[in-house]
C-alpha positions, 0 to 999 in steps of 0.5 A: 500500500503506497498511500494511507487512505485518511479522511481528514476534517477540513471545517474551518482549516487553511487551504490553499490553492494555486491555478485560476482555471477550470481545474483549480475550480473544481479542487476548490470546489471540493475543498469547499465542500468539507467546510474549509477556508479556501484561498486561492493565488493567481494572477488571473481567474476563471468568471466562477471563481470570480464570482465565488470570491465577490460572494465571500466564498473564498479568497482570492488572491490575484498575485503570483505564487509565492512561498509566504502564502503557505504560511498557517495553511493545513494543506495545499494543492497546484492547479496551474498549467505551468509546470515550473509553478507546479514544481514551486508549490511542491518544494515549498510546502515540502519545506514546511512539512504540509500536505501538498497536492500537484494535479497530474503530477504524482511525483511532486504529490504527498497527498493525492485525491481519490476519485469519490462516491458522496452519499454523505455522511458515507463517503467512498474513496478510490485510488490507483495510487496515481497509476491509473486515474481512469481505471479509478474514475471507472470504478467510481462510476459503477458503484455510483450505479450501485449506490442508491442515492438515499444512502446518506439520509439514511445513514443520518437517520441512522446516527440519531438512533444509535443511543436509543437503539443502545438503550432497546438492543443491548448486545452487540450481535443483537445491534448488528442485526437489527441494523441489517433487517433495516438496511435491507428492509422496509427503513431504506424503502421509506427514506428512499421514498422522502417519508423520513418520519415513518422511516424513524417510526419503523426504527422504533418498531423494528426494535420490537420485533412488531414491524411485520408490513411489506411493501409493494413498489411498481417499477418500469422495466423499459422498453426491453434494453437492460441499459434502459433500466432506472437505477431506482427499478434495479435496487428495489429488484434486487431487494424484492422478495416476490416480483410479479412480472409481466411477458413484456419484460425482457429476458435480459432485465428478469436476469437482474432480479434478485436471485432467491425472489419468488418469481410470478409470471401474470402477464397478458398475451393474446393466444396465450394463458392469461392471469386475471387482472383480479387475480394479480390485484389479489397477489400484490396484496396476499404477498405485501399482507404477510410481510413480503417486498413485493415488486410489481414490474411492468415493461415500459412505464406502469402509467402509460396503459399499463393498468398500473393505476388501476392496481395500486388502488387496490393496493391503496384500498388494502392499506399497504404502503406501496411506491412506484419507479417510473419506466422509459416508455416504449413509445419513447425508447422504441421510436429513440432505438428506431430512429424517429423523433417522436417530435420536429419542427418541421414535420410533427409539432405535438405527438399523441398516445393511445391504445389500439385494445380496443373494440369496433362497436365500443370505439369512443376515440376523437378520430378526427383529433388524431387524424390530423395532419403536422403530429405524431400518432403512438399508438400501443397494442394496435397489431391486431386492430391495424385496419379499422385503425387504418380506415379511421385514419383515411376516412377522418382525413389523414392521407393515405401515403402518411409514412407508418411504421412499426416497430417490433421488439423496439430496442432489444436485439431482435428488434425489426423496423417495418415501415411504408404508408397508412395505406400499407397499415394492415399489409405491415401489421400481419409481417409484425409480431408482438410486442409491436408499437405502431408510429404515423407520421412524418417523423418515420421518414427521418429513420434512415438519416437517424437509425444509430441503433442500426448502423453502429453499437456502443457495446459490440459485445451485446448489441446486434450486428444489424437491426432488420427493416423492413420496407413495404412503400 
């Protein structure tokens, strides 16, 4: 181990900095952080720092570096793209035995900065030791992933209850668990939820041992893409006792759920077995009712046709605390994948969503709304009701030679685009298979300019080679 990994209290501390551009802001802003005295030296600076020393900050000194400004200062660090100055700081504090930081410059260092993951109070440092500053940045980023962003609050929390806890819990392994159950229980849940006084309730009943409700928390899962996934939906996946899933979640995103989760398919397809919507209701409250983390995961967003709202009353009526992590719909991630901006300038001005579920003889739907020329129409479900679709437009005054698309496993790996005119409609619909979205507009022209997802991927090793299009115009 080449370095120590401290944390250091610098509330009120002498720091010094010596750089005036983008880099010495953002030590400075670091510093200033953890509550110290911040000055810095150099002749000239960037608009924020400037701003920053008129508002009282910190200090700014516009001189030269010289070695007196290191006088009563606890540590400093060099941010200056001058390496003969670099070089000056580095010799003087040496010379008065501070701690001294040279950006970039590892051999003139006695301290070095790690890359950091705040969830204040709980900080995480990571160092390569100055080898690799990349390397380090690139882990920070994936715990930032893992990390949930309420961890601090809770941690606060926490803290305040550790006398009474003390008092309650006597022994040590009896602390140790109870920290555990509500780390990974029902506590997170609420403080990740904002409802930080029923997360101090839960503190008070967990020690004892009535604390026996579970939860329920409606997650969208995307489009289908596993990358697509929120990070919120991910934690409470993988902290779920039961998850209730439907057929359009992917594979690939029912692969990060937590292992040892009960998992209970109530999807909906047509042609296949079908779970009641009442029977899935009366699930999410048996399981929530004796004390279960239940996960309630919808593929795109749980409140765009999703019935989503229509469970949670249930859930609501029942009295059970429950959540809900919006998804990226698919009208969103499936026409991103494919290429079409959902709106243009020039050629859709307003976008409009609706359901093809339905039936000829009960359509209540405003077609001359949706008929109208210069937006874009979404339309969810729709395969298997394309010609009465298609009619409804035409007859309410939208050309026939309107571009169409369907999108087909949008944003998945065998995802397929099948695109030609309203008139081809029911022609494409039948080439189509579920999960399928239905796009009219102008905006489906600009595919061929915009299909990214076709033509290149970011991650070679997981995306397809090809996205398969489809042309029937």
């Amino acid at each position: 181990m080449e370095y120590l990994p401290i944390f250091a209290n610098l509330r009120d501390r002498q720091c010094l900095v010596v750089g005036g551009g983008e880099v010495a802001w953002r030590k400075t802003r670091m510093l200033l952080k953890t509550g110290a005295a911040v000055t810095l030296v150099a002749p000239e600076v960037d608009k924020e720092i400037e701003e920053a020393a008129e508002k009282g900050v910190l200090t700014w000194i516009a001189e030269p570096f010289s070695a007196k400004y290191l006088d009563g200062v606890f540590l400093a660090i060099a941010a200056t793209d001058q390496p003969l100055v670099n070089a000056l700081v580095s010799r003087s504090a040496e010379e008065k035995k501070l701690l001294v930081n040279v950006v970039d410059d590892t051999p003139k260092c006695s301290f070095i900065v790690p890359s950091i993951v705040d969830r204040s109070p709980i900080v995480i440092a990571i160092s390569s030791a100055g080898k690799a500053p990349v390397l380090a940045r690139l882990i920070r980023e994936k715990l930032e992933s893992l990390i949930p962003s309420h961890t601090g609050r809770m941690a606060a929390i926490a803290g305040s209850f550790r006398d009474t806890l003390k008092e309650k819990v006597t022994t040590l392994t009896g602390r140790r668990k109870f920290w555990e159950m509500a780390f990974d229980g029902r506590f997170s849940s609420l403080v990740a939820a904002g409802r930080e006084d029923d997360a101090r309730e839960e503190l008070h009943d967990l020690t004892s041992g009535i604390s026996m409700r579970g939860e329920v928390a409606l997650v969208g899962a995307g489009p289908g893409d596993p990358g697509l996934l929120t990070l919120r939906g991910l934690q409470l996946m993988q902290q779920a006792d039961v998850i209730l899933y439907d057929y359009l979640v992917s594979d690939d995103v029912l692969e990060l759920c937590r292992r040892d989760a009960e998992m209970i398919c109530v999807g909906k397809r047509a042609g296949f077995h079908s779970v009641p919507q009442e029977e899935t209701n009366a699930l999410l409250v048996k399981f929530a009712s004796r004390g279960k983390r239940v996960v309630r995961l919808k593929g795109g967003d749980p409140f765009m046709f999703g019935r989503g709202g229509e469970e949670l009353q249930v859930v609501a009526e029942a009295g059970i605390p429950f959540q809900v992590v919006p998804g990226i719909t698919s009208a969103a991630g499936a026409t991103a994948y494919a290429g079409i901006p959902l709106t243009h300038r020039d050629h859709a001005q307003s976008v409009m969503f609706i359901t093809g579920h339905l039936k000829k003889e009960k359509d209540s739907l405003d077609w001359s709304t949706l008929a109208r020329g210069n937006q874009t129409l979404v339309i969810f479900m729709g395969l298997m009701k394309s010609d009465h679709i298609r009619d409804q437009l035409i007859k309410h005054g939208r050309a026939a030679h309107t571009p169409v698309a369907i999108i087909e496993n949008g944003t998945r790996s065998e995802q397929r685009v099948l695109k030609g005119t309203v008139h081809d409609l029911a022609t494409l619909a039948e080439h189509a298979s579920s999960p399928a979205l239905i796009v009219v507009g102008e905006v489906v022209q600009l595919a061929e300019s915009l299909n990214w997802f076709k033509q290149f991927s970011f991650a070679a090793d997981s995306a397809p080679d090809a996205q398969a299009v489809v042309n029937l115009e």
